[in-house]
C-alpha positions in Angstrom: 0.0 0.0 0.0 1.0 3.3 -1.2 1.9 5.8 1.9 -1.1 8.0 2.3 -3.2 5.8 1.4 -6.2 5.1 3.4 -7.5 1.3 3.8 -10.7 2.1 4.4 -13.5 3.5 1.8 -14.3 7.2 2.1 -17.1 9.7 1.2 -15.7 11.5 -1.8 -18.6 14.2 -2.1 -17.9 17.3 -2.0 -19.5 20.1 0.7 -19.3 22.6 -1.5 -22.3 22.9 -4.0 -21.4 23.8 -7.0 -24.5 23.7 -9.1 -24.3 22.1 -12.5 -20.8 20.0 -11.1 -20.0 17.2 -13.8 -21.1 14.6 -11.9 -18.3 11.9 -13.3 -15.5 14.9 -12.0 -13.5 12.7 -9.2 -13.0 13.9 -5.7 -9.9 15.7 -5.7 -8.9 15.1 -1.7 -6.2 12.4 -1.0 -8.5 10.1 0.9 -11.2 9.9 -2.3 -11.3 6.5 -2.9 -11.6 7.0 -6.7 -8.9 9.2 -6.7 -7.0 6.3 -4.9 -8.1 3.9 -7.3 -6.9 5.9 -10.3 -3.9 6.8 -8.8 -3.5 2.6 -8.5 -4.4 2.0 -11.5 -2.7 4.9 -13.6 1.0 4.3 -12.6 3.4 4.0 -14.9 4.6 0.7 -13.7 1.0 -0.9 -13.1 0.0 -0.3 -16.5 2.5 -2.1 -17.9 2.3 -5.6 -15.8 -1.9 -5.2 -16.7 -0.5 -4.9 -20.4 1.9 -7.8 -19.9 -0.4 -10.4 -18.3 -3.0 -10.2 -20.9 -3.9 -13.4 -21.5 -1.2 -15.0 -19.7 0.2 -15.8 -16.7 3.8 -15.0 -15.8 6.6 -15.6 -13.1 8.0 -12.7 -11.4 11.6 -13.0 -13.1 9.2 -12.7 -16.3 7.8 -9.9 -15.9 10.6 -7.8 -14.3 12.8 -9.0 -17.4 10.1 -7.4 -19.6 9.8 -4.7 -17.8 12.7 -1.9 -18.2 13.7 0.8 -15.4 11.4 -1.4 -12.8 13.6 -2.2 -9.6 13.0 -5.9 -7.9 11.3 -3.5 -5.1 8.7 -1.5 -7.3 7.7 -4.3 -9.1 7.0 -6.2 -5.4 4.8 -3.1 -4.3 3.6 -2.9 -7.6 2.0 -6.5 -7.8 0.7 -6.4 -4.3 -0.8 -3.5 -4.4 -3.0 -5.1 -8.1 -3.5 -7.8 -6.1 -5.0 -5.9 -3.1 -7.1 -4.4 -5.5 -8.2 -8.1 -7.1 -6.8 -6.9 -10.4 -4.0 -9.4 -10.1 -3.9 -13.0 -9.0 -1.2 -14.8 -7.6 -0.4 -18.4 -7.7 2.3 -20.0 -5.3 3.0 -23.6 -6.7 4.4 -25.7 -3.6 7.7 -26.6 -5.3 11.4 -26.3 -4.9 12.1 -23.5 -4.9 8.7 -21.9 -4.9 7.5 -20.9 -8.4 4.8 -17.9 -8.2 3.2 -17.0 -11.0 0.7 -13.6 -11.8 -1.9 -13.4 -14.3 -4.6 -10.8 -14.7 -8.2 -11.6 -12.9 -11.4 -11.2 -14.6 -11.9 -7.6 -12.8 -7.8 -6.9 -14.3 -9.3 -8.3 -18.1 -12.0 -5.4 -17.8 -9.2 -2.7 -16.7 -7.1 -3.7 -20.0 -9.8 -3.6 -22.4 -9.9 -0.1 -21.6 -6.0 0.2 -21.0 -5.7 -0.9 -25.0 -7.9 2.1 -26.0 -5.9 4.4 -24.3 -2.7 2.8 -25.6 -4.6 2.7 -29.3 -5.6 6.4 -28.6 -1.9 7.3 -27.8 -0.6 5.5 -30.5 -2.8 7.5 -33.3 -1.7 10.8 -32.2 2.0 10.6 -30.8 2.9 12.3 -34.0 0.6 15.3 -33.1 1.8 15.1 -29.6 5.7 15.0 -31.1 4.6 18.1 -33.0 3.4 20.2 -29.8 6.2 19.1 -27.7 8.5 20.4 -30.5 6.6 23.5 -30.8 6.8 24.1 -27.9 10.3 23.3 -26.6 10.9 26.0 -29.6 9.3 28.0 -28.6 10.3 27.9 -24.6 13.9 28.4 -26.1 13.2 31.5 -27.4 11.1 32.8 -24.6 14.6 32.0 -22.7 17.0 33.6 -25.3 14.5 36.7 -25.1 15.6 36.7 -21.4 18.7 36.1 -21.3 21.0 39.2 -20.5 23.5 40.4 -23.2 27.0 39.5 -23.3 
């Protein structure tokens, strides 16, 4: 469990009225429990092993090989924290040495469906997003040259 993170469910509404509110808007206090939940499931790292153990089931050794940048530690937190939240299960086989492996649960299936449409989404329009970034990295580097004093 992330630090901060409250075990226990909350009441996420807000005391302020505010009318019209968009009432799929999250809470944005650190104790919302969507807010938790999106937090969970939003991180860089648990989006990958939910993209990894589609349709399969993998050891840990598997999954932090596929998995570049993620220490032995993250990946730990990482997975309990999926399972905690029943997106992941995990299966201990009683052997020597123990072989535990992780595959997605039918609640984790659901989460990827919609994990692939963001990935799809991203993939159609990283070229517009390269674009912006250039754009703007431009024109940031003028804005500073504009700035800087003379020589």
């Amino acid at each position: 469990m992330e630090v901060g993170t409250s075990k226990s469910p909350s009441n996420c509404q807000s005391t302020v009225d505010h009318g019209d509110a968009d009432p799929f808007q999250w809470d944005t206090r650190e104790d919302c429990q969507v807010r938790q939940i999106l937090d969970r499931i939003a991180d860089k790292w648990s989006l990958l092993v939910i993209a990894l153990l589609d349709n399969r089931r993998l050891r840990f050794t598997e999954l932090r090989r596929e998995i570049d940048g993620v220490s032995q530690r993250m990946l730990t937190v990482t997975l309990r924290s999926l399972e905690r939240d029943g997106l992941v299960k995990r299966t201990v086989h009683p052997v020597v040495p123990p072989r535990v492996e992780y595959e997605l649960t039918s609640l984790g299936r659901t989460l990827h469906t919609t994990i692939q449409s963001l990935v799809a989404w991203t993939e159609r329009h990283q070229e517009e997003i390269a674009a912006a970034r250039s754009a703007y990295d431009a024109r940031d580097a003028e804005a500073r040259a504009a700035q800087a004093p003379a020589s």
